[in-house]
C-alpha positions in Angstrom: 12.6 13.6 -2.0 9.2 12.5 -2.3 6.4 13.0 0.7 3.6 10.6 1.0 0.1 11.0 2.9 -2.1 8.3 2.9 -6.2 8.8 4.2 -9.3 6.7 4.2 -8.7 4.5 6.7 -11.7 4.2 9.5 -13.3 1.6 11.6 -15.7 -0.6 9.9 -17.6 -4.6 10.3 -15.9 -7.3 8.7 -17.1 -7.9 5.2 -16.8 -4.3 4.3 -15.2 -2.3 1.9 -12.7 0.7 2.4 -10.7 2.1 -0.1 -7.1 4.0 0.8 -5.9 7.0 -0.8 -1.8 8.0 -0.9 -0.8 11.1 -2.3 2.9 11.7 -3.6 4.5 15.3 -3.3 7.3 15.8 -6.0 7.5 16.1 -9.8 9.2 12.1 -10.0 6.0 9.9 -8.9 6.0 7.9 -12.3 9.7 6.7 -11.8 8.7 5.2 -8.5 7.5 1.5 -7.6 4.6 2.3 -4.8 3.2 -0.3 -2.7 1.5 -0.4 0.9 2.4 -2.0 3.9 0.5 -2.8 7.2 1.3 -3.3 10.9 -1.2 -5.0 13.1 -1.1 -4.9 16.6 2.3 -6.2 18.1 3.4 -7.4 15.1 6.4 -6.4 12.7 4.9 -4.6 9.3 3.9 -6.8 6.6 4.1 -6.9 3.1 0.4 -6.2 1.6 0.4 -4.7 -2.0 3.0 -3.4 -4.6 2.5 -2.0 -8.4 5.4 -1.2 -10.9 6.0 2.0 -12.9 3.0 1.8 -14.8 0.7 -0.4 -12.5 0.3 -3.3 -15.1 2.6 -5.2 -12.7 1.0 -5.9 -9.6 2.0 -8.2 -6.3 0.3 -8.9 -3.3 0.4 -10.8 0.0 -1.4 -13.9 -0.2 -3.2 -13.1 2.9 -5.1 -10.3 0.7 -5.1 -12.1 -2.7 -8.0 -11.8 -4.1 -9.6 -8.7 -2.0 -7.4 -6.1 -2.3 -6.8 -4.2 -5.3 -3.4 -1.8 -5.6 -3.8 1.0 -8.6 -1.7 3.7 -9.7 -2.8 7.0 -11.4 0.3 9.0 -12.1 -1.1 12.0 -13.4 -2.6 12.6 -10.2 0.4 11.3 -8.3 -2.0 8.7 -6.5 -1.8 5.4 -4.9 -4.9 3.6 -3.8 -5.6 0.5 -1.4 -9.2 -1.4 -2.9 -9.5 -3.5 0.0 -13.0 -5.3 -0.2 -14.5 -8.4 2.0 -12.4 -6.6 5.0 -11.4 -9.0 8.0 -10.6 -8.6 11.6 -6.6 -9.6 10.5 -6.8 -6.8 8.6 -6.5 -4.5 11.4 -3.6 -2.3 11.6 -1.9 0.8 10.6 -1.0 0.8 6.9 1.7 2.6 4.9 2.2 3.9 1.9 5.5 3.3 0.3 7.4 4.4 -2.5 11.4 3.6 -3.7 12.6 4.1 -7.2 12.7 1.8 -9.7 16.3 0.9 -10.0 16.3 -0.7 -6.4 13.2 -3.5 -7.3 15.4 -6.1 -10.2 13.7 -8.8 -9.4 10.4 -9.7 -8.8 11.3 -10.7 -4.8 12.4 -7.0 -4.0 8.6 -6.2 -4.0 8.3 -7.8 -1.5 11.0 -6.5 1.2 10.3 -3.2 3.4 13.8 -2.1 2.9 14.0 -2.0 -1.1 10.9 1.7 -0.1 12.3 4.6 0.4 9.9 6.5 1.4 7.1 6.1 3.8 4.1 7.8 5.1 2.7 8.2 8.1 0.3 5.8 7.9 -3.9 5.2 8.3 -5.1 2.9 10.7 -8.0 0.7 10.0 -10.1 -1.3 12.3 -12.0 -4.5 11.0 -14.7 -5.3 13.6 -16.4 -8.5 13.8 
């Protein structure tokens, strides 16, 4: 069983920066694939950022290519969320995610809420303009 808690998130202006923080409970952290996932208001959660095992293998909604920046430190059993040049769209309540390895054989499963396991409870973060 693996317990994630995520914090950073806060209200800021568009064009800012804000950098999430997840940490994992459990001894198995480097075995998982972590990613983050967001849910604006009234919408369904969304896809935003995904890293393999190691982090060298990273994916990302194209709606944050470019900004955001998913890193692993596994000694630490962290996660972060870079997310600079912030925009009102950005707004929502993100998650932290985690599902092991064996569930993510090909590049697409990344992508797909169910392949995670295991959730947090998520960090909201508001994007003024």
């Amino acid at each position: 069983q693996v317990q994630l808690v995520e914090s950073g998130g806060e209200s800021v202006q568009a064009g800012d920066s804000l950098r999430l923080s997840c940490v994992a409970s459990g001894r198995t952290f480097s075995t998982k694939v972590v990613g983050w996932f967001r849910r604006a208001p009234g919408k369904d959660r969304e896809f935003v950022a995904a890293a393999g095992l190691t982090g060298s293998r990273t994916y990302y909604a194209d709606s944050v290519k470019g900004r955001f920046t998913i890193s692993r430190e596994n000694a630490a059993n962290t996660v972060y969320l870079q997310m600079n040049s912030l925009k009102p769209e950005d707004t929502g309540v993100y998650y932290c995610v985690a599902g092991g390895s064996a569930r993510f054989y090909l590049d697409s499963h990344y992508y797909f809420r169910e392949r995670y396991e295991y959730w947090g409870q998520g960090t909201q973060v508001t994007v003024s303009s």
